[in-house]
C-alpha positions, 0 to 999 in steps of 0.5 A: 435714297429718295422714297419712291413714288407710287402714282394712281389717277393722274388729275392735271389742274392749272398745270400741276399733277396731283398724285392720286390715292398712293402715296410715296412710301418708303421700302418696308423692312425685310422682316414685313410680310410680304401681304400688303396693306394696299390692293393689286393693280390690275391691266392689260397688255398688246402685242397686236397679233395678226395671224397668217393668212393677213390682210389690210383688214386684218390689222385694222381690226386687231387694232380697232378691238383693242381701242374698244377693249381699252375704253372698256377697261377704263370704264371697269377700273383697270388700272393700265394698259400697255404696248410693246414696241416690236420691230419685222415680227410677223404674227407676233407683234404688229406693234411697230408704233406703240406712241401713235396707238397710245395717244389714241387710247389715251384720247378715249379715256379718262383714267387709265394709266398709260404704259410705254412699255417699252421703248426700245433704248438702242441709239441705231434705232430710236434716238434717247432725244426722240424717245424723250419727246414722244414719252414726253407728248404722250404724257402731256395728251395723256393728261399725265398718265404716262408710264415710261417702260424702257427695253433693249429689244427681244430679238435678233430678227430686230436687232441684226435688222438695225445692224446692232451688236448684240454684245452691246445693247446692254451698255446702250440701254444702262447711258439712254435710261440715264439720259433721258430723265435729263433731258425730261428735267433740264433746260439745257441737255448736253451728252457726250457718251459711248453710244450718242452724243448731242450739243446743248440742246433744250429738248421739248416738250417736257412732261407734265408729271412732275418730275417725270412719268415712273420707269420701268425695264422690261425684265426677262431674267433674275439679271435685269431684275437686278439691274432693275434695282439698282438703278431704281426702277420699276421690274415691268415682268415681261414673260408670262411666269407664274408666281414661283417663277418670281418669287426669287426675283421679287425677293432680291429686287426688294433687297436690292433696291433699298441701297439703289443709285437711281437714275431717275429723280425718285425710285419707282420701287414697283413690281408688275407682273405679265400674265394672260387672262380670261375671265369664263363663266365656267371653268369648262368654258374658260379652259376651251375658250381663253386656254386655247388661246394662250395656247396659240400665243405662246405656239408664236411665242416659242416659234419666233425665240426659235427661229434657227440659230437666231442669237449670235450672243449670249447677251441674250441667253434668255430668250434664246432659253424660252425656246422651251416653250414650243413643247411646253405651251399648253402646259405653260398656259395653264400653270399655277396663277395664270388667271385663266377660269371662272372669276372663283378659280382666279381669284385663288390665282391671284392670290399667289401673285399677292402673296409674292409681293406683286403690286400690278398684274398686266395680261394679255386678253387675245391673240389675234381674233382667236377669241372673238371680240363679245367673249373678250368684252364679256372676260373683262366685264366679269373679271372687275365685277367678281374679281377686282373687289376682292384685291381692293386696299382694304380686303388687301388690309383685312387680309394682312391683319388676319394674317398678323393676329393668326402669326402668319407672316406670308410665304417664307422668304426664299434665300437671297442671292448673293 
């Protein structure tokens, strides 16, 4: 097994990308506390909601903010930003074209990694070639920033629209993500497979991160968490959990993907988790301020993954599950860790997510305008001045040192699944 690459500030200088302050490291021993050495990550997420009633307007604005959010974002030290790809879901997600939106923030920053995440790996709607170019471009505007997050889609309402079997995205998404480091990678790229098929073609242009940009698959289910493993790349959490609910995934991500047979040229062995933020000046302010609009998110969230009888296939059993959350949302959008308070109360938040074994936390920031624009500029100001400085890699070592002198080895281990 290749040891994975942790990649930070991509720097591009006569066409070689030099790797920024974390290193490649091998996978720790499973008797390692789960404290790390090095510091969390931390960025932002898009779904591009616009709530009914919309105009033209409407939707230029949602994405105006989010480019002014993102230069900001970069200007405070965040780490990321990412962008899902969604297809037909009104309200939710506005996000039919996350390249074109990503090669805009990447030409307004200097930083900040820039997350794909995801691309939808169906053949019947994005051909692996195509997906392989724009991957390939953004990370060649990006200046080698690119972080290559990989998905089979959400929802029938996506799916059924492109006529796919749901049984089978599975199967579509496991031959796509194998082909495209190929492509990435040799001058001469032929496929014959189940689901697509292509003479010798040399597809261009190529990325400048070398070998290629990190991967990762969207992960809703211990399953894919699995399946993340063993193919070597990275867990890229897609539904707003809370520490407990990674804890078991986290573990058996780790053990697995010590044996794994990766995909790629190297193993992206990172964890990202999604969580919602709003960084208040109080705790009162927080809650009726950033509470709210978690609440309304995940209202849309609950009602889309809802929508009558959606899910013809249990290959998609958990989203169809996440139903739940239509008579849970405010009480999911004010769980354990969710890092939604004053800078005080989040800090402590995130700690559990520390304390689990994440490395990166995106969050959302916004839904819709339901927060208005100076009071998210204001969040993201406040979160990197009183609460990025206390996840940096050497509070992250104090930490871990206090921990080993006082013989804490962190959170007990949870059974591992078999």
């Amino acid at each position: 097994m290749r040891p994975s690459a942790d990649y930070g500030t991509g720097a591009v200088r006569r066409g070689i990308l030099r790797q920024g302050h974390r290193r490649a490291r091998l996978l720790p021993e499973p008797a390692e506390s789960t404290l790390r050495s090095v510091g969390m990550k931390f960025g932002i997420f898009y779904e591009h909601s616009v709530a009914k009633p919309w105009s033209r307007q409407s939707e230029l604005r949602a994405y105006e903010q989010a480019l002014e959010q993102i230069e900001l974002a970069d200007e405070l030290g965040f780490d990321q930003v990412w962008e899902v790809e969604h297809h037909f879901l009104e309200e939710y997600s506005h996000s039919s074209a996350p390249e074109v939106f990503l090669a805009a923030a990447a030409a307004r920053t200097k930083r900040i990694r820039i997350g794909q995440g995801i691309a939808v790996c169906l053949p019947p709607m994005n051909h692996p070639a195509r997906i392989a170019e724009r991957a390939a471009a953004l990370d060649l505007i990006s200046g080698g920033r690119l972080e290559f997050g990989t998905g089979r889609s959400a929802t029938w309402t996506e799916v059924g629209a492109f006529g796919i079997d749901p049984d089978s995205t599975k199967e579509m998404w496991d031959e796509v993500i194998r082909a495209i480091p190929k492509m990435w990678t040799e001058e001469e790229f032929e496929w014959h497979g189940k689901y697509f098929s292509m003479p010798p073609r040399n597809v261009l242009p190529k990325p400048i991160q070398e070998p290629h940009p990190p991967m990762w698959v969207a992960v809703s289910s211990p399953e894919t968490a699995v399946q993340a493993a063993e193919r070597g790349i990275g867990m890229l959490g897609v539904t707003l959990g809370t520490p407990a609910d990674y804890k078991r995934l986290v573990a058996d991500y780790r053990r697995i993907i010590r044996h794994c047979d990766p995909v790629g040229k190297f193993v992206n062995n990172q964890v990202n988790a999604a969580s919602w933020l709003y960084c208040g000046e109080d705790p009162y302010e927080a809650k009726a301020v950033g509470g709210a609009a978690a609440f309304q998110f995940f209202q849309s969230a609950a009602h889309l993954l809802g929508l009558g009888g959606i899910y013809p296939s249990h290959a998609y059993t958990a989203q169809a599950n996440a139903t739940a959350l239509l008579s849970q949302a405010e009480i999911f959008s004010l769980r354990e860790g969710f890092p939604v308070g004053s800078p005080e109360e989040i800090i402590e938040n995130l700690r559990y997510w520390e304390e689990v074994g994440v490395e990166r936390v995106v969050m959302l920031i916004n839904y819709d305008q339901a927060i208005p624009q100076k009071k998210v500029l204001a969040s993201l100001e406040r979160f990197a001045k009183y609460v990025m400085p206390e996840f940096t890699d050497e509070k992250a070592a104090q930490r871990r040192e206090k921990a080993r002198t006082s013989g804490d080895r962190g959170p007990e281990a949870p059974p591992m699944a078999t």
